[in-house]
C-alpha positions in Angstrom: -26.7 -13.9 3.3 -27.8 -10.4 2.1 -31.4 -10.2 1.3 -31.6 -8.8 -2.4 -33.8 -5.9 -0.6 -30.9 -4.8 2.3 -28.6 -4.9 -1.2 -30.9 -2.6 -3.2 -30.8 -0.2 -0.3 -27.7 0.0 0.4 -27.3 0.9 -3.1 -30.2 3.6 -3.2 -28.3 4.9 -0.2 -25.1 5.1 -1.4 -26.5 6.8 -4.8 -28.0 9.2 -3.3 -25.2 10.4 -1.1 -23.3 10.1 -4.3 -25.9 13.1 -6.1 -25.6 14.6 -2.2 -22.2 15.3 -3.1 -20.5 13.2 0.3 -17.7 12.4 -1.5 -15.3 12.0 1.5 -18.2 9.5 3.3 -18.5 7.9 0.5 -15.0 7.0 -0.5 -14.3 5.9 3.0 -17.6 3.7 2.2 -16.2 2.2 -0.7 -12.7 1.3 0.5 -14.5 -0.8 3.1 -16.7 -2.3 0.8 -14.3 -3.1 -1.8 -11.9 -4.5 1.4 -15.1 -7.0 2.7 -16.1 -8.0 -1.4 -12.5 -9.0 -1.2 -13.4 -11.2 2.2 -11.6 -8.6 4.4 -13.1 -7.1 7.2 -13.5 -3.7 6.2 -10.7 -2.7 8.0 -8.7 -1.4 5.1 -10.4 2.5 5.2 -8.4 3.0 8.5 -11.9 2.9 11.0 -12.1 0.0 12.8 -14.2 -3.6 11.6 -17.0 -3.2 10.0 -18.2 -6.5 8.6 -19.0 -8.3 11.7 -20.5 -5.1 13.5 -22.8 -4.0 10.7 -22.9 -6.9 8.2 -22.4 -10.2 10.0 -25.3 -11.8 7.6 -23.5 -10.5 4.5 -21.2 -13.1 2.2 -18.4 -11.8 -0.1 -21.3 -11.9 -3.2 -23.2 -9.3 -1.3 -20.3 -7.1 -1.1 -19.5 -7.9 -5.0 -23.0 -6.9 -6.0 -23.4 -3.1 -4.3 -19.4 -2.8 -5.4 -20.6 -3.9 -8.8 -23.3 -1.5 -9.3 -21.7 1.1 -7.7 -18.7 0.4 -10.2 -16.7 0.5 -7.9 -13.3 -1.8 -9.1 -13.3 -4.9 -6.3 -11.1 -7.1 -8.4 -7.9 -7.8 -7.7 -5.6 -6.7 -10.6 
């Protein structure tokens, strides 16, 4: 699993891209992330896996937690 301190910079990161203005990364960062808090892959922004490449230590919960504080809607409707 995660460690609370990869989360928290994840996070950091992905704020401060967000004040950077990297819109476009970003979004493509959040479809995968909102794909892998769902148990997917990452697959679902169109680039190839991700989880197992980049985040093979990571549960679902990790994924929930940066999607969470990002606000970024993970939740199946």
């Amino acid at each position: 699993m995660a460690t609370n301190q990869e989360i928290q910079y994840r996070i950091a990161h992905f704020q401060k891209m967000e004040e950077q203005g990297m819109s476009s990364m970003l979004y493509s960062i959040e479809t995968q992330f909102v794909h892998m808090a769902q148990g997917g892959d990452g697959t679902a922004a169109m680039e190839g896996e991700i989880r197992n490449t980049y985040y093979s230590s990571w549960e679902d919960e990790s994924f929930q937690k940066v999607c969470d504080e990002m606000g970024w809607e993970w939740r199946m409707q």
